[in-house]
C-alpha positions, 0 to 999 in steps of 0.5 A, a space after each residue: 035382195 030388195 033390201 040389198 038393192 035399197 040400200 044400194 040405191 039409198 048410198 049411190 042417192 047420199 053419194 051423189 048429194 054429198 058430191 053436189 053439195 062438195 061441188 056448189 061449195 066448191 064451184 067459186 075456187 074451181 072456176 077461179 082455177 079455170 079463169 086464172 089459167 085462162 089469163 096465165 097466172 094459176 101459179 099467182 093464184 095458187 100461191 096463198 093456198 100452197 103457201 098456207 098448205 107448206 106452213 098449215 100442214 106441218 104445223 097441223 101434224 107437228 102439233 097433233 103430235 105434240 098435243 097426242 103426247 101431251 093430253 096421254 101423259 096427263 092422262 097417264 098421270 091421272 090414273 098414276 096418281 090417283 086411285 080411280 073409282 070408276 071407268 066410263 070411257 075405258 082405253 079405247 075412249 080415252 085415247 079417242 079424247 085425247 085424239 080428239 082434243 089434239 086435232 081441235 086444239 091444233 086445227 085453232 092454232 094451225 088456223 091462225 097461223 096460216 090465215 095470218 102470217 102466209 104473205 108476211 112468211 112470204 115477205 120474210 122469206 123474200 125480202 129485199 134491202 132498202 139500203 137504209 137503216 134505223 137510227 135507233 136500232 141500226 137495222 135495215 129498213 126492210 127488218 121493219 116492212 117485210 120481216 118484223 111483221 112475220 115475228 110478231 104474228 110468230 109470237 101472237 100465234 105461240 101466245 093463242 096456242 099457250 092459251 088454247 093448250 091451257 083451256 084444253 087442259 083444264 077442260 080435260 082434266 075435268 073431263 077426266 074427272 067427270 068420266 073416271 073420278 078418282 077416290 081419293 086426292 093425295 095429300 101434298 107434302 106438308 113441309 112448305 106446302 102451303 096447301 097442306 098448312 092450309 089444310 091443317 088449318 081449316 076446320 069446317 067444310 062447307 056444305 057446297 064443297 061437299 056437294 060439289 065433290 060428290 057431283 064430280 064422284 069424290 068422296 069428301 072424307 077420302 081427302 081429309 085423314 079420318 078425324 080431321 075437322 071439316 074444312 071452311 075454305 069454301 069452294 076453292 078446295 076443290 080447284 086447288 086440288 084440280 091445280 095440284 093435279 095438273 101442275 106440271 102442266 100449269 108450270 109449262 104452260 106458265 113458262 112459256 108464257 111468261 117467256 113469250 111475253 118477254 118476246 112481245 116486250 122484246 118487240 114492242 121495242 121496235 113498235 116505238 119507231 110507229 109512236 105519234 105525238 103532236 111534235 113528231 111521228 116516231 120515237 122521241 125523247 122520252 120514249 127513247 129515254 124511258 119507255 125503251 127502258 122500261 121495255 128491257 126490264 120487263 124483258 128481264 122481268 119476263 124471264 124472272 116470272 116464268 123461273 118464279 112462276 114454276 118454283 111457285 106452283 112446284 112448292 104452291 106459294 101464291 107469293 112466289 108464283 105471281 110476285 113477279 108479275 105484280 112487279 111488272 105491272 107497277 114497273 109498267 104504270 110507273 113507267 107510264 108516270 114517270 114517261 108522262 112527268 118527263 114529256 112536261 117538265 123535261 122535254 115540252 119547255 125544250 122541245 126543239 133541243 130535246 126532240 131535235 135529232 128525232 125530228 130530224 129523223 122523222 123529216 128524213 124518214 118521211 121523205 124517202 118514204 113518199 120519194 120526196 127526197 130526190 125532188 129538185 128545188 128551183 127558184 123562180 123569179 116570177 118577174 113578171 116581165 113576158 112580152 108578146 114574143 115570149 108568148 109566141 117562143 112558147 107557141 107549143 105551151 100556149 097551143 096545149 092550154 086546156 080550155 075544156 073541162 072534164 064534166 062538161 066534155 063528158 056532157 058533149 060526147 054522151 050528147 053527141 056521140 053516144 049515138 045509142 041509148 045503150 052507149 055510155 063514156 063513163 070518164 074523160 082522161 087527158 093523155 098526149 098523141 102526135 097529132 098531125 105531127 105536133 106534140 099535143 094533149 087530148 081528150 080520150 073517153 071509151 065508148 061502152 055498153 051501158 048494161 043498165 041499158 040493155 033491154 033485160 033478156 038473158 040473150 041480150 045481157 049474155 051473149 047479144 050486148 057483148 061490147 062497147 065500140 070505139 073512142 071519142 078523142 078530141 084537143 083540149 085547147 081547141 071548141 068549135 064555133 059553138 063553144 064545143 070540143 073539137 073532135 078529132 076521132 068520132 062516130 061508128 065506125 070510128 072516123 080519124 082527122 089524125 094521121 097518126 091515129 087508125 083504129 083497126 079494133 074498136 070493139 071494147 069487151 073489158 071496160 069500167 062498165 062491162 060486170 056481166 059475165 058473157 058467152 062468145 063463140 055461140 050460135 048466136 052472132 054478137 051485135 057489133 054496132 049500129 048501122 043506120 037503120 039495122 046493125 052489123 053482127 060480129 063474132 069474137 075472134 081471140 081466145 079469151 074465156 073457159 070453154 064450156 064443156 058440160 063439166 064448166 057449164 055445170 060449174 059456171 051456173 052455180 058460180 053465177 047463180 043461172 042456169 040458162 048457161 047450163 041448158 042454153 041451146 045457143 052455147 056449144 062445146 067450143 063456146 067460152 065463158 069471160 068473166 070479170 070483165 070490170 077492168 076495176 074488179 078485174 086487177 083485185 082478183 089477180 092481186 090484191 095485195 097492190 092499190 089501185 088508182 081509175 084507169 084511163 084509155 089509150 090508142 097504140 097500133 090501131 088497139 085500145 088499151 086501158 092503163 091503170 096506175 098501181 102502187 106498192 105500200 107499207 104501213 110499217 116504215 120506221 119515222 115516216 108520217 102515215 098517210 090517209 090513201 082511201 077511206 080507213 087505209 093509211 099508209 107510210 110508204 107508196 111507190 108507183 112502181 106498177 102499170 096495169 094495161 089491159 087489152 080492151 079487146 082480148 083482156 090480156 092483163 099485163 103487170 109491167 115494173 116501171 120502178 126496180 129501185 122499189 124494194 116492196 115491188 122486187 120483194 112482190 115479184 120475188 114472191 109473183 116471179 110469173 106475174 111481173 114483167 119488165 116495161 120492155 115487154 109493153 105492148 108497142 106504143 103504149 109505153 109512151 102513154 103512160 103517166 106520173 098519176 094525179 092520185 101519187 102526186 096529190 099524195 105526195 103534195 100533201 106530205 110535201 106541205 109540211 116535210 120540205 121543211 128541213 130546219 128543225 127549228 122551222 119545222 117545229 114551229 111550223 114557220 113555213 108550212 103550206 097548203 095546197 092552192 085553192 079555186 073555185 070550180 063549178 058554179 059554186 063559190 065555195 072554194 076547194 082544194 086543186 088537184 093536179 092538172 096535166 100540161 103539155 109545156 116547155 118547162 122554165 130552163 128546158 128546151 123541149 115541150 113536154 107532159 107534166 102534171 103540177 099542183 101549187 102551193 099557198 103559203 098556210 092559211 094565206 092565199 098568195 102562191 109560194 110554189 109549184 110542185 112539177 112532175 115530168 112525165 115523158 122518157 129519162 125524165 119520167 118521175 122527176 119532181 121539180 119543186 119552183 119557189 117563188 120569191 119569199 120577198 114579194 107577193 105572188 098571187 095564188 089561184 083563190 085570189 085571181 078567183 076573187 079578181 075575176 068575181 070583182 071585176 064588173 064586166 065578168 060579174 055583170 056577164 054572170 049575172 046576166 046570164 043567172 037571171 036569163 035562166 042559163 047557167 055559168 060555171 067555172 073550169 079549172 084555173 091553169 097556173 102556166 109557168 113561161 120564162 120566168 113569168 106565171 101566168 093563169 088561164 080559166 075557161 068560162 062555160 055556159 050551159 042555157 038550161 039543166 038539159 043543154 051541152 055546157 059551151 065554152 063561152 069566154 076565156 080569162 087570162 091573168 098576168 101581172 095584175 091585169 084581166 083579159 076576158 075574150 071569146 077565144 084564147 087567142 084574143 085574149 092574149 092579143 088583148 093581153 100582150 098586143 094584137 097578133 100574139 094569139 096567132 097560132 095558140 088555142 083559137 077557135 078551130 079553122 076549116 070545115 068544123 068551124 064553118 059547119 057549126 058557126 055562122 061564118 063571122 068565126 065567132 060564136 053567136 056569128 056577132 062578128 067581131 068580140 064587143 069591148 075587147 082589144 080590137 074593136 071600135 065604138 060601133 062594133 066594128 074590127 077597128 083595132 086596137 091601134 086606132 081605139 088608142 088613138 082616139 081623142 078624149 072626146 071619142 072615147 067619150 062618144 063611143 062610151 056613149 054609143 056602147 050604153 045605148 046599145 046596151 039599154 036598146 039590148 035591155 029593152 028587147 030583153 037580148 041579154 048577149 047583146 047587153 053583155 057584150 055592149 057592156 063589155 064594150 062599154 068597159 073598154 071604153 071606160 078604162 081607156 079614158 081612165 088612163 089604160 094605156 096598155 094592151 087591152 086588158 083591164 087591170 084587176 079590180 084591187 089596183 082598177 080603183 088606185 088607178 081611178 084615182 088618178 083618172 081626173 077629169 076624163 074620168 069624171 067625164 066617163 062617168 057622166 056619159 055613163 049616168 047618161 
């Protein structure tokens, strides 16, 4: 009995460690089911799995089957042909083998099936037409992307179990020979067969054959006829006789390769429309002409072997059975020669004639790969011929000019608004919002709960800190006195200046910050935000998570590697766990197979939502150029045909198609029918935010460079290619590459303000601008590109040469230099190119930062036109100084009422120095004179006042008040190029043409000089 209660106890002990360890393995894919039906996508994580059980089982039972039948006619064979010596395994162990051998060999072939072609089974099943076809082939595009794919992994996986069958014969075989060794080996015929004239032949036998044998239970004299002289063929008799034995098998086998291999050079025909050269991406010329050709014979060739290969092996000729595939082998290198001697003498001395209808391909292809076909081409004249009533026609643009950068607006709101330590915005993204009724573009960035903050208790990382809380916004065309942006929503709870604009849930569960997994629903209160002195506590109230019944609990702790969530007395039955709470992290689970560009926070119905901008690709468009997405991921094909929005509060994550014309996306949401929805479906008011993304256009910028060439000739010298505009940003001087920049603008020939995102090009390897690459981001309009050339017949000065205007010019370079060596720091924002009427003109704010800890402030503006360089306090000086006096009303001014009062000094500028010295509106002793009446000033005035603008300056050196000594040199500079003969609104002309202009200056020149050197 004791015995019997031992054993009892013995297996309910390995009972429950086997269920232990079945769970901890098992814990990640049972709560990944718990999290996916908790959002309403179980049937999108299930898919892989029934997709691999519907093709790994049948084709698991299909091939046991086979290989069953297969390894026991081997063995029946064996023991039919040859007299056996001895049985080891007997019946029973035999069929054991052969079960064994199968189920392995099987399992292998099975395995790489299902982890290899399941998605593109899925794509081949589900494909969608593009509606074009190949020029080479004639078949639709989509053979190429959804089902060409499927094939070759068919024919990769029919190879690797060729292979594995033929390893687990012989392996069989010598298992067999090894457990039951046969007597004797029957003699083969002696007639053609060359293995029996080999053994006439042979004389002596050596030593290491024989052994060899005898350790196998052979009995060397049982397979040569009693006198034969031992033979001297070394090791190899014995394999040959393992050979002979399993020749049926080796024919077989050696057909169906040979005849896959003819598949796989059937299909690498296709593989020429991927080929690269220096010329063109795709098939061309040569490959066209021979290797083409050189694949269809060895399609024949195949065929031939697999025929040679059985006779050979049937009648044991080596040169019979591996003639033909010698043949293929030199068919191939003198392809590979003959290839290469066309390429140089034929096709490179005629390369535009030869290669021409491939390139042609090659442009087409690549166009509608990155919807670069549709782009609507504009000239622009850029006149250059704006007045000031051009300026306040387009009132809207100028309002919505970004005078903030990115960097330093972040700097300001995790200065000012943080209001804890524990608080982080981690990005600053652009948008557009109806503020106070007028179309304006902002700056939006979410409050988080920095974790990395937090004090490290489990209570506090799991269930305390359980969100973020609100949004900072601001426009982007306006700073308050002080040089910082103007905040339109801040502070906790969130206070708006906006009418249009009531946050009713602040709170922030899902973020870019959030990767700890939380418990809501507790015992515990969550802390909601801080309130002077003490903090508000919360409860969450939607019904996002898993709850956590004990069979959870148990599963979650091992899943996150914790046991307190196991034995927490704050977590009840009705408590629920939230995972995957990093947004980034958050649409990888769900699907995978899309990628994704950073999200960004919007506002609609008093919710926060986050948008993230996810695209469709494909690596296997025919004639398209490949395209570096991300680091090691190219791609030949992207649409974004997705937008991913998340509730910041309950995590609903929705994947809404914008583009049904995208083939991949339909063939996505045939394989996800539950995943995708129609942007009808969009939460209220978040359709209105969504935007053509930087990271697409930018994409599209740098394929465009070289592919909105379509003249073959043009395209294959590389006449015209361009390159994307380059500036200075920062307080480097290195030069980089722009990115898009969004605009809210009234586009040259439209009638309404609306949201863009543009990028300019530059000729290559020069710096003037040749053209505008605009995307429309607002209704019927959303995704069309709008490409503005510029005149070829003149110069139009791109973004790097108005950078090395604004170095040279003095003023702007003393005022740098000024503040570098009072230990402040200057940086350049953004270098805005802003097409109006037919006109371009450039804008870049100016930001000082007084030490590594300080808020970087905006301090000055610069407006470029027509050769001509405004450097003021605000925007709206500048384009007085610009265009003449009162054109800036009403543009991006330093913000009026309560804001600019409480953080200025009443004077309406920064520093309250009054009035901006030197520019268009100021007289010799600082005062609001107006421009008027510095024009009217006499030569000798202009004089006195040039003097009177230099000792400000040097009493301002003197007691080391560095502003003061910029601002009286600026002054200064006024003065001087007054008397140099500027006649114009105020703005000084750009260094390059300031010293043709000097020139002609005479003696007022001359006598501004003196007074200077005075």
């Amino acid at each position: 009995m004791n015995e019997k209660r031992k054993r009892v106890v013995a297996g309910v002990v390995i009972a429950c460690i086997v269920i232990i360890i079945a769970l901890a393995a098992l814990s990640g894919f049972i709560t990944d089911i718990f999290w996916f039906n908790d959002l309403g996508y179980i049937s999108v994580f299930l898919k892989k799995l029934l997709t691999q059980l519907a093709i790994g089982v049948p084709v698991f039972l299909i091939l046991f089957l086979v290989g069953t039948l297969y390894l026991n006619a081997i063995n029946k064979g064996y023991h039919k042909r040859l007299i056996i010596s001895e049985e080891r395994l007997g019946a029973k162990g035999q069929k054991r083998l052969s079960l064994a051998f199968s189920a392995f060999a099987s399992l292998i072939i099975t395995y790489t099936a299902v982890t290899t072609v399941w998605y593109t089974f899925l794509q081949f099943r589900n494909s969608t037409d593009f509606g074009i076809a190949d020029p080479i082939f004639g078949f639709d595009v989509s053979f190429y992307t959804f089902r060409l794919q499927f094939i070759h992994g068919l024919n990769n996986t029919v190879i690797t179990g060729i292979v594995v069958y033929a390893f687990m014969t012989f392996i069989y075989y010598a298992i067999l020979m090894s457990v039951a060794p046969p007597k004797a080996i029957p003699q083969a015929e002696e007639s053609d067969d060359e293995l029996g004239k080999r053994r006439k032949q042979t004389q002596q036998r050596s030593a290491f054959t024989e052994n060899l044998m005898r350790a196998f239970g052979i009995d060397p004299e049982l397979i040569n006829p009693q006198g034969a002289q031992p033979r001297q063929d070394g090791s190899g008799g014995h394999f040959r006789e393992l050979i002979y034995i399993a020749s049926k098998q080796i024919i077989v086998l050696g057909i169906l390769f040979f005849l896959m291999l003819g598949v796989n050079f059937f299909l690498r025909q296709f593989d020429l429309l991927y080929t690269s050269t220096d010329v063109l991406y795709g098939a061309g010329y040569m490959d066209i002409h021979i290797t083409l050709w050189v694949y269809r014979i060895l399609i024949v060739l195949a065929v031939i072997a697999a025929i040679m290969f059985a006779r050979g092996v049937a009648v044991k000729k080596v040169k019979t059975t591996f003639a033909v595939p010698v043949v293929m082998i030199c068919v191939g290198i003198v392809g590979a020669i003959v290839g290469a001697v066309m390429q140089n003498l034929v096709v490179s001395p005629d390369a535009i004639n030869k290669e021409g209808p491939y390139l042609a391909y090659n442009i087409e292809f690549t166009q509608n790969a990155y919807d670069l076909g549709d782009v609507s081409i504009r000239d622009f004249p850029a006149d250059n011929q704006l007045t000031g009533a051009d300026i306040e026609s387009n009132s809207e643009t100028i309002k919505n000019i970004r005078i903030n950068d990115y960097d330093p607006a972040k700097i300001f709101y995790n200065s000012t608004q943080s209001i804890r330590q524990y608080y982080n915005f981690n990005d600053v993204d652009v948008d557009r919002y109806m503020i106070n009724g007028e179309y304006t573009q902002t700056f939006l960035t979410a409050r988080e709960i920095d974790e990395t903050k937090i004090p490290n208790q489990w209570l506090n990382l799991h269930l305390k800190y359980t969100h973020g809380y609100g949004i900072a916004l601001s426009r982007v065309d306006k700073v308050t006195a002080s040089g910082q942006p103007d905040m339109l929503i801040k502070n906790i709870p969130p206070e708006s200046q906006v009418d249009e604009i009531e946050i009713t849930r602040p709170e922030i569960y899902f973020g870019e910050l959030t990767n700890n997994a939380i418990v809501v629903g507790t015992d515990e209160q969550e802390f909601d935000y801080p309130d002077g002195e003490s903090n508000v506590q919360t409860m969450y109230e939607a019904d996002s998570g898993v709850k956590m019944n004990l069979f959870n609990r148990i599963m979650f702790s091992i899943r996150e590697g914790d046991i307190k969530l196991l034995f927490s007395s704050n977590i009840n039955s009705e408590s629920r766990i939230i995972i995957n709470r990093n947004i980034a992290q958050r649409v990888r689970e769900i699907m995978g197979d899309l990628q994704y560009s950073d999200p960004y926070m919007v506002t609609a119905n008093g919710n926060l939502y986050w948008i993230i901008d996810a695209y469709t690709t494909s690596k296997n468009y025919p004639y398209s150029e490949p395209y570096n997405f991300s680091a090691g991921d190219t791609t030949n094909y992207i649409r974004n045909s997705v937008k991913v929005v998340i509730d910041a509060y309950t995590g609903d994550t929705g994947y809404y198609l914008v583009d049904e014309a995208d083939p991949v996306a339909a063939t996505m949401s045939k394989i996800y029918p539950q995943l995708f929805r129609t942007i009808d479906q969009m939460p209220g008011g978040v359709a209105q935010h969504i935007r053509y993304p930087s990271t697409m256009l930018n994409i599209q910028a740098n394929v465009y460079k070289r592919y909105h060439m379509t003249n073959i000739s043009v395209f294959y010298q590389g006449e015209d290619r361009w390159d994307i505009a380059k500036e200075k940003v920062g307080a480097s001087d290195d030069e980089t590459a722009m990115q898009p920049n969004y605009y809210i603008m009234k586009l040259p020939g439209e009638q309404d303000v609306e949201f863009i995102n543009s990028i300019p090009y530059t000729p290559k390897d020069k710096n003037n601008m040749t053209a505008l690459l605009v995307a429309r981001n607002d209704g019927e309009h959303y995704g069309e590109l709008i490409l503005y050339q510029l005149p070829k017949g003149k110069i139009v000065m791109g973004p790097s040469q108005i950078d090395a205007q604004i170095a040279q010019d003095t003023t702007i370079s003393q005022d740098f230099a000024l503040w570098q060596n009072s230990g402040s720091e200057y940086r350049r924002g953004n270098l805005f190119v802003i097409p109006i009427e037919n006109s371009i003109m450039y804008v870049e704010p100016i930001y000082l930062q007084a030490n590594e800890g300080s808020m970087p402030e905006v301090k000055k503006i610069i407006v470029y036109y027509n050769d001509k360089i405004a450097y003021e306090n605000t925007l709206a000086e500048a384009l007085d100084a610009m265009f003449g006096a009162g054109v800036g009303d009403g543009s991006a001014t330093l913000p009026g009422g309560e804001d600019a009062d409480q953080e200025g000094d009443g004077s309406g500028t920064p520093g309250g120095e009054g009035t901006s010295p030197g520019g268009a509106g100021t007289s010799p002793g600082g005062s609001d004179a107006g421009a008027a009446e510095i024009d009217g000033l006499s030569q000798a005035e202009l004089i006195a006042g040039a003097q009177a603008a230099f000792d400000k300056g040097q009493r301002a050196l003197k007691d080391g008040d560095w502003a003061a000594y910029g601002e009286a040199q600026k002054e200064l500079g006024e003065y001087l190029s007054k008397l140099a003969g500027d006649t114009g609104t105020g703005a000084r002309p750009a260094p390059a043409l300031a010293e043709e202009e000097a020139a002609d200056g005479g003696a007022a020149a001359s006598e501004a000089e003196a007074a200077s050197a005075a």
